[in-house]
MITOR-660007 format. One line per field, with one value per residue (C-alpha): residue number from 0; x, y, z; residue in one letter. Coordinates in nm, 2 decimals, padded with zeros to 4 digits. Layout:
BEGIN
k c(NUM|...)
u c(X|...)
v c(Y|...)
w c(Z|...)
r c(a|...)
end
This chain:
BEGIN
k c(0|1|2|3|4|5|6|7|8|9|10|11|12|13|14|15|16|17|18|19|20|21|22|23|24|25|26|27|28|29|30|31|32|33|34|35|36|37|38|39|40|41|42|43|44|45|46|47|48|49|50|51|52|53|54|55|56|57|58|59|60|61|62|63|64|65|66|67|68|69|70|71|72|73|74|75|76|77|78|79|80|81|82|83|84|85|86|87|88|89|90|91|92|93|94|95|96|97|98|99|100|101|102|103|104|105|106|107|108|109|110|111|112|113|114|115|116|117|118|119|120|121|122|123|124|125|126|127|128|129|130|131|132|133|134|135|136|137|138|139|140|141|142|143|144|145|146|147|148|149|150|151|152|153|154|155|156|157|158|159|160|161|162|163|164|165|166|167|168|169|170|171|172|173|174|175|176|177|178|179|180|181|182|183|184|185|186|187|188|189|190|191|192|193|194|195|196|197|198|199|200|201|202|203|204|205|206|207|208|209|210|211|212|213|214|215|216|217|218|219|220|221|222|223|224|225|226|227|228|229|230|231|232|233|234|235|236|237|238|239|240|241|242|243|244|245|246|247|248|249|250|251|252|253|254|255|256|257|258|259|260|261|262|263|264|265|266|267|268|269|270|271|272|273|274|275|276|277|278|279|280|281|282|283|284|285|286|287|288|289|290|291|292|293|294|295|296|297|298|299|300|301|302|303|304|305|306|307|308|309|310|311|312|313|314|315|316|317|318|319|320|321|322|323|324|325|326|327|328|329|330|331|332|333|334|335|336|337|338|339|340|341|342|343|344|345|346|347|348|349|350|351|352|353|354|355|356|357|358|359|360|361|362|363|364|365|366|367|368|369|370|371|372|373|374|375|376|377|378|379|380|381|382|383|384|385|386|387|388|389|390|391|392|393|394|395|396|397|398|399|400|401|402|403|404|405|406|407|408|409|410)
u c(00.67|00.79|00.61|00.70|00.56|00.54|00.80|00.55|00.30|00.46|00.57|00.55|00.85|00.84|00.51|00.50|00.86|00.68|00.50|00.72|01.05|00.97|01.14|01.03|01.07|00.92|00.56|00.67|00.96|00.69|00.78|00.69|01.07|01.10|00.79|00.92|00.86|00.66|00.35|00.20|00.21|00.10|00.07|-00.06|-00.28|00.02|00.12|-00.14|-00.20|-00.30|-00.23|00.08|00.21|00.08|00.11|00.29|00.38|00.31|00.13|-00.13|-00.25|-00.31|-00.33|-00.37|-00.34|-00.59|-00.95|-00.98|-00.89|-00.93|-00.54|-00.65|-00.79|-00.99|-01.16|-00.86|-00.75|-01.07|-01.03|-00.68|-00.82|-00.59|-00.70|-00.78|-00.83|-00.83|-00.87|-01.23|-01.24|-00.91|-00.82|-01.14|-01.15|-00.79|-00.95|-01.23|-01.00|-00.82|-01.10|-01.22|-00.87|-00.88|-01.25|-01.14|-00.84|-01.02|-01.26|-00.96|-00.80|-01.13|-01.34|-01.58|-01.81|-01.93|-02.17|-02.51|-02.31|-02.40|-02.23|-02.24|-02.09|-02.05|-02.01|-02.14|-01.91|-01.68|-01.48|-01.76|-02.03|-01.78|-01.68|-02.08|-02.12|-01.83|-01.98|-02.31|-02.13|-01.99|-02.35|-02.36|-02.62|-02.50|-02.67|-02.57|-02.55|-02.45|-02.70|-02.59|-02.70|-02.99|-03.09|-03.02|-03.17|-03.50|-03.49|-03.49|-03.82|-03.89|-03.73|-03.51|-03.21|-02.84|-02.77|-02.48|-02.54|-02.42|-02.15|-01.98|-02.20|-01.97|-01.85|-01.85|-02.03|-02.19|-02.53|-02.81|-03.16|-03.40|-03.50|-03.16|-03.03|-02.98|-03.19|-02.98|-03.03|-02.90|-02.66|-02.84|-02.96|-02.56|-02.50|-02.67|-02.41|-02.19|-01.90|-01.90|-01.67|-01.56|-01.55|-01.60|-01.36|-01.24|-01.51|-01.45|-01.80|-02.17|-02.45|-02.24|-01.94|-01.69|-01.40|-01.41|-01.75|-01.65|-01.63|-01.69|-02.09|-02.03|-01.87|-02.06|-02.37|-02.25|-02.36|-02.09|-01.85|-01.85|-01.56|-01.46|-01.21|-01.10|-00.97|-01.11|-00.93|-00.75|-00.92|-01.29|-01.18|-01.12|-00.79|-00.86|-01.21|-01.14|-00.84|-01.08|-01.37|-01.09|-00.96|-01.33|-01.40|-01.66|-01.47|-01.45|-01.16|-01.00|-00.85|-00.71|-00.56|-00.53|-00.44|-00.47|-00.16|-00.01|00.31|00.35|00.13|-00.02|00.22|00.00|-00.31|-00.14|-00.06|-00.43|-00.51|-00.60|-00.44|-00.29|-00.14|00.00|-00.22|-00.18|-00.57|-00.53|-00.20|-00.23|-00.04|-00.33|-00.47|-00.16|-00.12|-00.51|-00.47|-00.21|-00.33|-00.65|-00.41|-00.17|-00.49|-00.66|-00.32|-00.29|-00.66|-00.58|-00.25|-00.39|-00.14|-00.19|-00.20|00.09|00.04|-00.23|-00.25|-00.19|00.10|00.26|00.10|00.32|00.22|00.08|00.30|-00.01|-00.16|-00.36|-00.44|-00.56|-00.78|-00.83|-01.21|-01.20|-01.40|-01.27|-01.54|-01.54|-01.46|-01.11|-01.06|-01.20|-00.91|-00.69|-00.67|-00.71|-00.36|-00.22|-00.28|-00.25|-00.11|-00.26|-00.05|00.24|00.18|00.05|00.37|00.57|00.42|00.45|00.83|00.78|00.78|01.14|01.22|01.32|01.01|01.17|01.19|00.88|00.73|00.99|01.01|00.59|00.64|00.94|00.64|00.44|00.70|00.88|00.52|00.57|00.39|00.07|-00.23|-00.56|-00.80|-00.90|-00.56|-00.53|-00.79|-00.92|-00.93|-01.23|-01.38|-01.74|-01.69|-02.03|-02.12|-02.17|-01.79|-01.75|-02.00|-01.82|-01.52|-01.61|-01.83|-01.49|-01.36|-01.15|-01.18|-01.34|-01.25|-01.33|-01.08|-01.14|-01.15)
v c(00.85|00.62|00.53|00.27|00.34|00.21|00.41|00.36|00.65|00.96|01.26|01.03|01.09|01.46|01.50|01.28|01.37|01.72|01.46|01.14|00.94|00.79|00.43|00.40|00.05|-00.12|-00.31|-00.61|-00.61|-00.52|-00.80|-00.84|-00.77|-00.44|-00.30|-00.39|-00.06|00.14|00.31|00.36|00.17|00.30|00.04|-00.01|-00.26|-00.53|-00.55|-00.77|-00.63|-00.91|-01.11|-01.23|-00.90|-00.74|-00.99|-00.83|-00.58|-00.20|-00.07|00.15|00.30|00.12|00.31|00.25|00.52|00.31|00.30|-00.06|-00.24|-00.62|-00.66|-00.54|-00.76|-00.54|-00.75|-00.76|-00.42|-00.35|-00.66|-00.49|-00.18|-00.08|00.25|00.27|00.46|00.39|00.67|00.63|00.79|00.91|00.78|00.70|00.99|00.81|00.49|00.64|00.80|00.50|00.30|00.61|00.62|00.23|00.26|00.49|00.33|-00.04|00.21|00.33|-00.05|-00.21|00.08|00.07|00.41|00.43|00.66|00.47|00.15|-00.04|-00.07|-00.26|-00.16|-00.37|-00.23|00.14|00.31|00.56|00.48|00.28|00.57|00.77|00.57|00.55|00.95|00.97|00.72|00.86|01.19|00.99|00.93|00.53|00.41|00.25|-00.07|-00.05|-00.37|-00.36|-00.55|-00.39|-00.11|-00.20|-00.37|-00.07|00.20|-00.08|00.01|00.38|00.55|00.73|01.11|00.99|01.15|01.02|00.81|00.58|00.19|-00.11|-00.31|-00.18|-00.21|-00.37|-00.03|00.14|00.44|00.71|00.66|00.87|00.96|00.70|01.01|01.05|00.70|00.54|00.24|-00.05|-00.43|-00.79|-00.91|-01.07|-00.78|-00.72|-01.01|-00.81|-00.52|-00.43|-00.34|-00.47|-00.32|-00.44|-00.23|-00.43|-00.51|-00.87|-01.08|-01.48|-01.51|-01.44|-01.33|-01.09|-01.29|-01.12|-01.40|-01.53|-01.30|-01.38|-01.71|-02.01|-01.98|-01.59|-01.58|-01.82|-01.60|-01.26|-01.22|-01.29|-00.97|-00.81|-00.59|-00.69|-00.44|-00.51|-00.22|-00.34|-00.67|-00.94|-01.25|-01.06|-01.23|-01.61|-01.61|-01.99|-01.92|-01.59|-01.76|-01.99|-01.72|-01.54|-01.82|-01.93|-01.59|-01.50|-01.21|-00.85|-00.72|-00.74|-00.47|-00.56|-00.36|-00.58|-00.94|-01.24|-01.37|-01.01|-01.02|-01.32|-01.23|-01.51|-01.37|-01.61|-01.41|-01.09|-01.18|-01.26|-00.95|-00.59|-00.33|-00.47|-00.22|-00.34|-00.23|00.16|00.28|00.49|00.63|00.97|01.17|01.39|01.05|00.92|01.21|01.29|00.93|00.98|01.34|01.15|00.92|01.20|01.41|01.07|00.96|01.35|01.33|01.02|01.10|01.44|01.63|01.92|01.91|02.10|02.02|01.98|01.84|02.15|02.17|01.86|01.87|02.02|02.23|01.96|01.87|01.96|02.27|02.38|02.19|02.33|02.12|02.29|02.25|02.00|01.74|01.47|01.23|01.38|01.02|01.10|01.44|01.27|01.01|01.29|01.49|01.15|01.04|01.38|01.37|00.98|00.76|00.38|00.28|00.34|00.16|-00.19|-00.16|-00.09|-00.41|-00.61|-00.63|-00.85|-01.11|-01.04|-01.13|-01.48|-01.59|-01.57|-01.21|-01.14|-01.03|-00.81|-00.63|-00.55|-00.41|-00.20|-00.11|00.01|00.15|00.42|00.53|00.80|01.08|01.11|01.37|01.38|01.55|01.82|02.01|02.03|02.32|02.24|02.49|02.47|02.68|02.57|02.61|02.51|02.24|01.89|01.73|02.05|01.87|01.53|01.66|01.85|01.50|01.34|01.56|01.81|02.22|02.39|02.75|02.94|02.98|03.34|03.35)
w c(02.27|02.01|01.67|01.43|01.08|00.73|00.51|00.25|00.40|00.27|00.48|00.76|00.97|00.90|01.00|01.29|01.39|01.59|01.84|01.89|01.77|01.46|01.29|00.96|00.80|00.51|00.60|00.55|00.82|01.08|01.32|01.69|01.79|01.52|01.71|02.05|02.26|02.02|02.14|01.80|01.49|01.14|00.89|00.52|00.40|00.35|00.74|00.93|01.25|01.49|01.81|01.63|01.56|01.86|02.15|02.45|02.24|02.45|02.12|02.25|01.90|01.54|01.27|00.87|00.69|00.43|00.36|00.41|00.72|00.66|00.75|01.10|01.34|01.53|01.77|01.92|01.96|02.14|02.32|02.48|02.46|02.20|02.01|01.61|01.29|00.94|00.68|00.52|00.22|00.20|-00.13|-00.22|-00.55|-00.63|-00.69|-00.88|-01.07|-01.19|-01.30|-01.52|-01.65|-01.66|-01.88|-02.16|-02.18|-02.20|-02.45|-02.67|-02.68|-02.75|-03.00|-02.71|-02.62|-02.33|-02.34|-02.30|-02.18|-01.86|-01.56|-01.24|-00.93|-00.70|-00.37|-00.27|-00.05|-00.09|-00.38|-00.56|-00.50|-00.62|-00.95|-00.98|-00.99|-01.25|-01.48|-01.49|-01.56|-01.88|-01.97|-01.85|-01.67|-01.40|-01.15|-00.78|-00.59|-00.22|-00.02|00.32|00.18|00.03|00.39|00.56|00.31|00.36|00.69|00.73|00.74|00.46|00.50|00.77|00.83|00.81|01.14|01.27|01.19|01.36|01.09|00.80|00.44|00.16|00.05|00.38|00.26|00.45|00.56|00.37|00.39|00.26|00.01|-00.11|-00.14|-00.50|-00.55|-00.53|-00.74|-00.66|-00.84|-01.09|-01.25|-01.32|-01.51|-01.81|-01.76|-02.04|-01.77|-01.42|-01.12|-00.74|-00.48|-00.19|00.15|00.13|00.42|00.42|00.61|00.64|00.42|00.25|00.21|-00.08|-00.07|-00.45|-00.52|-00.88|-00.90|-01.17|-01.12|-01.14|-01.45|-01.59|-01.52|-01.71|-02.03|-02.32|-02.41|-02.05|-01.94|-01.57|-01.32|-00.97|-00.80|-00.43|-00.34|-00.50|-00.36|-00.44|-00.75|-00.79|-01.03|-01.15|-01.28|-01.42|-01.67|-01.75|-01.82|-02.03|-02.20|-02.29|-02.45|-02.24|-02.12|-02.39|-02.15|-01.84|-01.57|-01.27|-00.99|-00.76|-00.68|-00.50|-00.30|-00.35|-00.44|-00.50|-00.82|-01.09|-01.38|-01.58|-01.52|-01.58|-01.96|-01.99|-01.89|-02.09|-01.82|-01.48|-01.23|-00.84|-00.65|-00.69|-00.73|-00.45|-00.48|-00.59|-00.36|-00.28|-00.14|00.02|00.24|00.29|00.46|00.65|00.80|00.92|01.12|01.27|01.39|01.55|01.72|01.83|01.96|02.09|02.31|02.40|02.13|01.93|01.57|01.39|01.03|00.75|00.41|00.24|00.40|00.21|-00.15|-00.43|-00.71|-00.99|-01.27|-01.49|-01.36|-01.76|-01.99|-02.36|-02.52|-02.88|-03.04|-03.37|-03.47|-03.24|-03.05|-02.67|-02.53|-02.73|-02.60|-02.25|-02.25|-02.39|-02.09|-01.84|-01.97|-01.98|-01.57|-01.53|-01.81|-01.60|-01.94|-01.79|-01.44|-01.69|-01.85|-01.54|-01.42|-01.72|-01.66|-01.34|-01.64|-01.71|-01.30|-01.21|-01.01|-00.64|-00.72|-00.83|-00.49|-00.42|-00.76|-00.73|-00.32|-00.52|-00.74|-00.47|-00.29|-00.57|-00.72|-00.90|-00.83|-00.97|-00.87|-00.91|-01.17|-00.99|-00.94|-01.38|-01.54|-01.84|-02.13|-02.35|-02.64|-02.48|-02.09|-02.11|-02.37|-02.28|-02.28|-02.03|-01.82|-01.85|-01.74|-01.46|-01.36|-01.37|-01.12|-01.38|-01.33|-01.65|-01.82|-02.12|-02.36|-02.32|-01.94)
r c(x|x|x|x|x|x|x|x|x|x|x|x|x|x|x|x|x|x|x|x|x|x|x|x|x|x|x|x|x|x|x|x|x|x|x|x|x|x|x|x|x|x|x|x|x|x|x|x|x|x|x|x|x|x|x|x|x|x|x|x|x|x|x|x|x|x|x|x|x|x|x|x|x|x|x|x|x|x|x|x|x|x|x|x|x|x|x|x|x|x|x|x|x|x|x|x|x|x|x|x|x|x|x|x|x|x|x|x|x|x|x|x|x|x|x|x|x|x|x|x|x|x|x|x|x|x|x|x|x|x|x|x|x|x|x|x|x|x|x|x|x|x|x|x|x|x|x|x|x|x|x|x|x|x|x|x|x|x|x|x|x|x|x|x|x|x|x|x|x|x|x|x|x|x|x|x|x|x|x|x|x|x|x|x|x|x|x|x|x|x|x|x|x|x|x|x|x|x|x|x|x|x|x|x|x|x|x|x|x|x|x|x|x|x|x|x|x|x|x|x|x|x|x|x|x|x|x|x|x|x|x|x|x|x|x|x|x|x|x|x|x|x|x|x|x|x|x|x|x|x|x|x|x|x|x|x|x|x|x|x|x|x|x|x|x|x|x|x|x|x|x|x|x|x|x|x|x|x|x|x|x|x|x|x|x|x|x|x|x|x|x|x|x|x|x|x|x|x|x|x|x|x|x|x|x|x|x|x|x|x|x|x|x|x|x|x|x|x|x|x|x|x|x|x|x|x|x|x|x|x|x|x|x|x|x|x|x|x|x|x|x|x|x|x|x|x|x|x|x|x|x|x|x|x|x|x|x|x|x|x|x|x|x|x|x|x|x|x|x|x|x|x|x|x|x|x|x|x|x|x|x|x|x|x|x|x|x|x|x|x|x|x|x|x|x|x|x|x|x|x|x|x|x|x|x|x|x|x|x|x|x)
end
């Protein structure tokens, strides 16, 4: 069996090595002749997988070793009776993670606190549930907007179990029990926010349409002095209006993750920005490989093979195993961004980007896929313990809510 992959997903040949021939080659090269008698194909989210790619092709497998699979036109894989699978959730705590690191940050920058600040998140699913759990464990009060949802949690009886569900909400979250689900708004009752967040899949049709969600009308809408972050898509976001929203002042601070007409990138936008990153939410390398295990068990269920390796496996010992976080007077939102940017420093990735300004403008797309590409290594907060004098006090509390392991000083 041969497999043609995306050198981007990490471990890939060695791990898919034990069940086929693998040909690793940047996701951008994928072309209908470099797959030409591949069985499999793993992608990311820059490949579009579609008739063009695909056409004649003997591809019997897709997979993305991504949450999100708008690059994937899956009507027609079913169509040829091609099989799939993404990686829900995979690097879901990843892209949590950033936009916590991308708030205190924003926080520090600005003098903001955001304990008893307001937040709107705008799309439920598995990263955005997850960035609403971790702001809530900041002490925000967060608004949840995802009208999928909200139809479909109208429609369970009340008590009902989880169940399957015909389409894919905007956040593509796990189905819950009437009981447990959070009560979700419209997105009006955002436009009071203090911060607002995207975490929807890009959709350029129907009721719950995302392609330029923030648009002219939208920003118009938001109260003056809102903080805005895009971690989801670039195109959620309509670039024109949003300079103009920023140049108009209407706008406290700006975070963006993620952009449209990636890489090709609006360097004009990125100056206007607070914190800009390209497109790395998701790539801790606890995410990176969680992802790409979920693809090399489906295309082992899939072909009939056994499974030879697991994510453990693959994960080094973090960089950051203790951290010791001495008792003085300082606010916890300081200590709390203290021990954020002694894991993940997202001020390092804005000024990593910041010197695509320096590139002559045909070479701009290249030097952000180089970006991507050479990530360095970063974990996620759960692999650093946290030494405190007051395992049990309330910034113990916040930093366990944001995912970080807790001890006593004495422990």
């Amino acid at each position: 069996m041969r497999i043609v992959a995306d050198a981007n997903i990490p471990f890939v040949q060695e791990c898919f090595s034990s069940i086929a021939d693998v040909e690793v080659m940047s996701g951008r090269d994928m072309t209908p002749q470099a797959i030409a008698g591949a069985d499999a194909l793993l992608v990311r989210s820059i490949t579009p997988v579609n008739e063009q790619l695909l056409a004649g092709s003997s591809v019997r497998f897709v997979g993305t070793a991504t949450i999100g699979f708008d690059h994937v036109d899956l009507d027609y894989l079913a169509q040829h009776n091609i099989g799939f699978a993404s990686a829900p959730g995979s690097n879901a705590n990843s892209a949590a993670e950033y936009i916590i690191a991308a708030l205190l940050g924003l926080g520090r920058l600005h003098g903001i606190r955001l304990e008893g600040k307001s937040i709107g998140v705008i799309g439920v699913g598995n990263v955005g549930s997850r960035v609403a759990a971790k702001c809530e464990a900041l002490g925000m009060r967060v608004l949840r907007n995802d009208p999928p949802l909200a139809r479909l949690a109208r429609s369970l009886p009340v008590g009902a179990g989880p169940r399957a569900r015909p389409g894919q909400p905007l956040g593509v979250a796990p189905t819950q029990s009437r009981q447990a689900t959070p009560e979700y708004v419209p997105i009006e009752a955002l436009y009071d926010c203090d911060f607002v967040t995207f975490h929807t899949p890009l959709t350029y049709e129907g009721i719950d349409k995302t392609y330029h969600q923030a648009d002219e009308k939208f920003f118009a809408s938001l109260k003056p002095g809102v903080v805005l972050l895009n971690a989801s898509r670039g195109a959620v976001v309509d670039s024109t209006a949003l300079k103009q929203a920023i140049a108009a002042g209407r706008l406290r601070a700006v975070a963006l993750d993620v952009w449209e007409n990636e890489p090709d990138i609006d360097v004009e936008l990125l100056e206007l920005v607070d914190l800009g990153s390209p497109h790395i939410a998701g790539y801790s390398l606890d995410g990176k490989i969680a992802g790409m295990i979920m693809i090399y068990e489906a295309v082992c269920r899939y072909f009939g093979l056994a499974p030879t390796h697991r994510a453990g496996d693959l994960l080094p010992a973090p960089a950051v195993p203790r951290l010791d976080l001495p008792s003085d007077a300082r606010d916890d939102e300081a200590v709390l961004a203290e021990a954020v940017d002694a894991v993940y420093s997202i001020r390092a990735d804005d000024l990593a980007l910041r010197q695509i300004e320096a590139e002559p403008p045909p070479a701009r797309g290249r030097f952000f896929d180089a970006l991507r590409k050479n990530y360095r290594v970063r974990r996620e907060f759960h692999n650093t313990t946290v030494v405190l004098d007051d395992p049990a006090g309330t910034l113990a509390a916040k930093l366990c809510g944001i995912s970080f392991a807790v001890q006593g000083r004495d422990a």
